[in-house]
N, C-alpha and C positions, 0 to 999 in steps of 0.2 A: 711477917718477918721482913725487916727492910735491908740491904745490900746498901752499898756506899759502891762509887766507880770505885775507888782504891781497893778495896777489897777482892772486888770481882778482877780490876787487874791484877793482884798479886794472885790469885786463885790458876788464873788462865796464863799466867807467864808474859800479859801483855803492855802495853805503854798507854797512860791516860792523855789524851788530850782534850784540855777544858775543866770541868768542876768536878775534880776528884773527890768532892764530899757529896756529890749527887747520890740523891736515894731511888733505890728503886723497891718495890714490891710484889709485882708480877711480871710475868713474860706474855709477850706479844708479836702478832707480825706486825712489819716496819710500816704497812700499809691503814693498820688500826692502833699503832702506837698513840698512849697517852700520857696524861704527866703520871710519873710516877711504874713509867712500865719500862722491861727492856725487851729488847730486839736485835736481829742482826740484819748486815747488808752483805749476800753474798752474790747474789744473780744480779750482772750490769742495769740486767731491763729493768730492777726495783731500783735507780741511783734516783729518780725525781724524786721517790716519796720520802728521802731521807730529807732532802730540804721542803719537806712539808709536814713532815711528823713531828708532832708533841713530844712522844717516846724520849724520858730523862736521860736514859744510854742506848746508845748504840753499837753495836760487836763490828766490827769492819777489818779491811787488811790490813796487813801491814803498812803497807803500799799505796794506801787508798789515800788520792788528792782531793780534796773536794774542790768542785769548781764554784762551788757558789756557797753562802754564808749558812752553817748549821747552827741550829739551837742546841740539840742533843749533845752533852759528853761525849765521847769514841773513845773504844777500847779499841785499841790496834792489838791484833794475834795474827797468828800465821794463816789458820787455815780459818775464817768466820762461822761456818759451818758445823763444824768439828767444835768448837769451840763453846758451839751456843747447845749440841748434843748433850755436851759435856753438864752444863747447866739444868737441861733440860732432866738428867739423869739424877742429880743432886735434890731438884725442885721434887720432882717426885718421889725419892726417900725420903724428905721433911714430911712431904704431905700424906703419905703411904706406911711407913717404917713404923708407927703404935701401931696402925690400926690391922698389921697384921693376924688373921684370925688361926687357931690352932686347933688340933682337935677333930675327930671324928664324927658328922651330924647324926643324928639319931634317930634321922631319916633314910639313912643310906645304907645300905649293905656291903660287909666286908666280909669274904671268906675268910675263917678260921687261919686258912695254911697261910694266909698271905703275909708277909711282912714288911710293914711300916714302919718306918724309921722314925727319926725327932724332929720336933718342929714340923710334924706334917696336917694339911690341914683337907680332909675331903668335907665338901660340902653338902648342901641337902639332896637326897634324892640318887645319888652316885652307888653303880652298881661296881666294885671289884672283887672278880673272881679267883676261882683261887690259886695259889701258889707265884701269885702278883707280889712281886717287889718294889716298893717306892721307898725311895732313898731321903737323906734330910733333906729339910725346909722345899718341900716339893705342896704344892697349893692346886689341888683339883676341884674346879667348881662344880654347881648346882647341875645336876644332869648328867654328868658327863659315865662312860661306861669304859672301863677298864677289862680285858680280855684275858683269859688264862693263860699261868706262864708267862707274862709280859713284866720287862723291868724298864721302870720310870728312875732316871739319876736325879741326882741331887738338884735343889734350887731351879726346879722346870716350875712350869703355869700354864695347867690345862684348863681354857676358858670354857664355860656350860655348853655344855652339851656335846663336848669334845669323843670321840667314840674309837675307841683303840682294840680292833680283834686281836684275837689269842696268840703269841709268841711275839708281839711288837716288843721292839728293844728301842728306848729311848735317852741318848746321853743325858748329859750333865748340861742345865741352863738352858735347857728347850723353852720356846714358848709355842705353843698351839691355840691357835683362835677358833673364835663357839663354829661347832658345826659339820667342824672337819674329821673327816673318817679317813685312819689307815686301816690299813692290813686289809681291805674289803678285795672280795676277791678279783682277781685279772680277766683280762676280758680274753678265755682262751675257748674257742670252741672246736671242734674237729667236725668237717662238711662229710655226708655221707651220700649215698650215691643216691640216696631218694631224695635229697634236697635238701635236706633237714641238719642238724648242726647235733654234736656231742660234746655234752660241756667236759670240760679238760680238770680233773682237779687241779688245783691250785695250793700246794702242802708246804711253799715256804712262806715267808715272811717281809717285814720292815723293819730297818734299822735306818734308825735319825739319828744321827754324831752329836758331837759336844755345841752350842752357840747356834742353834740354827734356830730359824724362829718362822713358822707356817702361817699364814694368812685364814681368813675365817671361808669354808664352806670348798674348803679343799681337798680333792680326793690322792689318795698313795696306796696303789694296792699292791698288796703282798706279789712275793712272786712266786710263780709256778714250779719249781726248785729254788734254793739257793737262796738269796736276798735280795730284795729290792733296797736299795742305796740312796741316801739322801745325807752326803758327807760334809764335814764339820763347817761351819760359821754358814752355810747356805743360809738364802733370805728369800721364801716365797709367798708372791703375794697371794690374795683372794684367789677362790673361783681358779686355781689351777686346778690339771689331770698326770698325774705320773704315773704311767703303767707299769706292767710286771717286769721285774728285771731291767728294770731303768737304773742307771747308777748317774745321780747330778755330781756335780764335782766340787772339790770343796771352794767354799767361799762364791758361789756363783750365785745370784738373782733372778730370779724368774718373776717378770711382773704380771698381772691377771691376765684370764683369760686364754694363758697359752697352754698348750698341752704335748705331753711326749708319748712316745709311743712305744711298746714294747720293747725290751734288750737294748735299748740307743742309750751308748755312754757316751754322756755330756763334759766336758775338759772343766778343768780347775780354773776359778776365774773368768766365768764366761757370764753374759750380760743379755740375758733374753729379752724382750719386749714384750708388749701386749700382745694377746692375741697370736702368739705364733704357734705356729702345726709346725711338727719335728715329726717326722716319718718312723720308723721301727729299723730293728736292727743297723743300726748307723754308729759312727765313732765320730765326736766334734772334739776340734782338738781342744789346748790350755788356752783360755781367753778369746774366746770366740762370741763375736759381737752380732746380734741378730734382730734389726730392724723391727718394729710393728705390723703386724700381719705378715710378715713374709713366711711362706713356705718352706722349710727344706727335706729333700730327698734323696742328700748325696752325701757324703764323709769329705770333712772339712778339715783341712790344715791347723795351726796354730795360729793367733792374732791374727785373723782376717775377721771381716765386716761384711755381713750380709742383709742382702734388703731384696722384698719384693717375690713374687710368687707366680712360678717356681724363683727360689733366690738366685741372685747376683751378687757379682761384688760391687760394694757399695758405691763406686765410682762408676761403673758401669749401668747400674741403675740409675743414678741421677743424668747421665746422660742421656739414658731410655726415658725417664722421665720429662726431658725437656722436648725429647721428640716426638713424643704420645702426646703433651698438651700440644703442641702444630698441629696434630693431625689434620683437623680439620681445616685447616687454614690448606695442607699438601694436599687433601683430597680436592679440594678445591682449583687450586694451578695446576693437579692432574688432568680434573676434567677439560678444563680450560684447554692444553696442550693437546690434548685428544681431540678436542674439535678445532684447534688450527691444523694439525695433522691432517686429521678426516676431511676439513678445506685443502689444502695444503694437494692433499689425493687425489682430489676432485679434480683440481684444476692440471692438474697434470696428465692425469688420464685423457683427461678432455683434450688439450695440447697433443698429447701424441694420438689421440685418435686425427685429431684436424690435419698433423703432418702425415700421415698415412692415408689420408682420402688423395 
């Protein structure tokens, strides 16, 4: 299916500059653009490859001067990004939208009490227990294990192998990638005096809000009363850990690899990085920024920035950072100064021993 720039401009609300009859047919990045593909320009440090790419259009800002001679059409929009999402969302209902599949495989098991709504489709091999609700045009792949008691809303997408224990409550528009396991239980044990540990039941559950969408190979466990929280438009990546009684806050991101820790409610709008440890029982406030690997184990404000392990504030770290790489360079003029010193010493003592003879 081919686009024209004019079209995609009237689509995205944006201004053609150049061959408004340019066609395109696929999307690409701006770095492997060819004739007949589009792309966008939003990060500065990709500005060379737009005066080297083939790519027929280009999505750019509004604001965007080139300093040197493009081949490519430019769509001017507000946000490039956002813009090219938008597309991106479009391209795949063209190419997705038949071929959605319906129906329950005749490989898979559904308890009796359960109910199933329209337009729902489980795939092969999928076990749902009973007294399980899934809602319309909900799509559960190949593998995936549904737990008793548990409601799936409407229009979600549980990728294979997706594994959901008994009492998960899952809004409307989730998406869950292959692999990932809620409701498994918290890590609660009670130490006894001979050394040995008492595992702690674990009797509540997960609850994922409306728009939120999980990363593949992601753990959420239930919590040990009450609920474990994972509220509305949240975006987490892979290879996260959310513990018991963790409440993330809505619209917040959490990129791989980072993990929270028991009862720590995380603020609305907050931007975790890779790889970061969040300690237990902690409160981070609304929009709270937290660097790659940094550490934290303390209760944090609103809109602050944190970096580095145990954290700092971000300005403060990057200061520490610039005097941890000297280091060696100080340890170096230290010892230097210690042996003008230790000279220095010497000849003093010696001086006053010679005035005193």
């Amino acid at each position: 299916m081919q686009f024209t720039a004019k079209q995609i401009g009237e689509f995205l609300n944006g201004t053609i500059e150049g061959d408004e009859n340019a066609q395109v047919g696929t999307l690409s990045k701006i770095e492997d653009g060819a004739a007949g593909s589009l792309c966008f320009l939003s990060n500065p440090k990709y500005e060379n490859f737009l005066y080297q790419t083939d790519a027929s259009i280009v999505i750019v800002s509004q604001d965007f001067v080139p300093t040197q001679p493009v081949k490519s059409t430019l769509v001017k929009v507000k946000d490039p990004y956002s813009a090219f999402t938008i597309l991106l969302d479009k391209y795949n209902e063209v190419i997705n939208g038949s071929s959605k599949e319906v129906g329950i495989h005749n490989s898979s098991y559904v308890h009796p009490s359960a109910k199933i709504g329209q337009n729902v489709y489980v795939g092969p091999f999928c076990c749902v227990e009973e007294n399980v609700e899934i809602s319309d045009n909900t799509r559960i792949y190949a593998q995936s294990y549904i737990g008793a008691n548990s409601i799936i809303g409407s229009a979600c997408t549980l990728y294979p192998g997706v594994k959901l224990y008994k009492h998960t409550v899952v809004g409307n528009r989730v998406t869950v990638h292959s692999n990932t396991v809620i409701g498994s239980d918290g890590f609660g044990f009670a130490p006894q005096t001979d050394g040995s540990y008492n595992k702690i039941p674990q009797i509540g559950n997960v609850v994922i809000e409306d728009d939120v969408e999980i990363g593949a190979n992601t753990a959420i466990d239930r919590a040990t009363m009450g609920s474990t929280y994972v509220r509305k438009g949240v975006k987490l990546d892979n290879l996260i850990q959310i513990a018991h009684n963790v409440d993330v806050g809505a619209n917040t991101v959490v990129a791989a690899q980072s993990g929270i820790s028991g009862s720590t409610k995380l603020g609305d709008n907050s931007v975790i990085g890779g790889q970061v440890g969040i300690a237990g029982h902690l409160t981070l406030g609304n929009r709270t920024q937290v660097g790659a690997q940094a550490g934290i184990n303390f209760n944090t404000e609103e809109n602050k920035q944190w970096h580095g392990s145990p954290a700092q504030p971000l300005k403060d770290w990057m200061r520490s950072t610039v005097i941890f790489k000297k280091l060696p360079e100080v340890d170096k003029r230290v010892r230097e100064l210690e042996a003008k010193i230790a000279a220095l010493t010497a000849t003093l003592e010696k001086m006053t021993t010679t005035q005193t003879q």
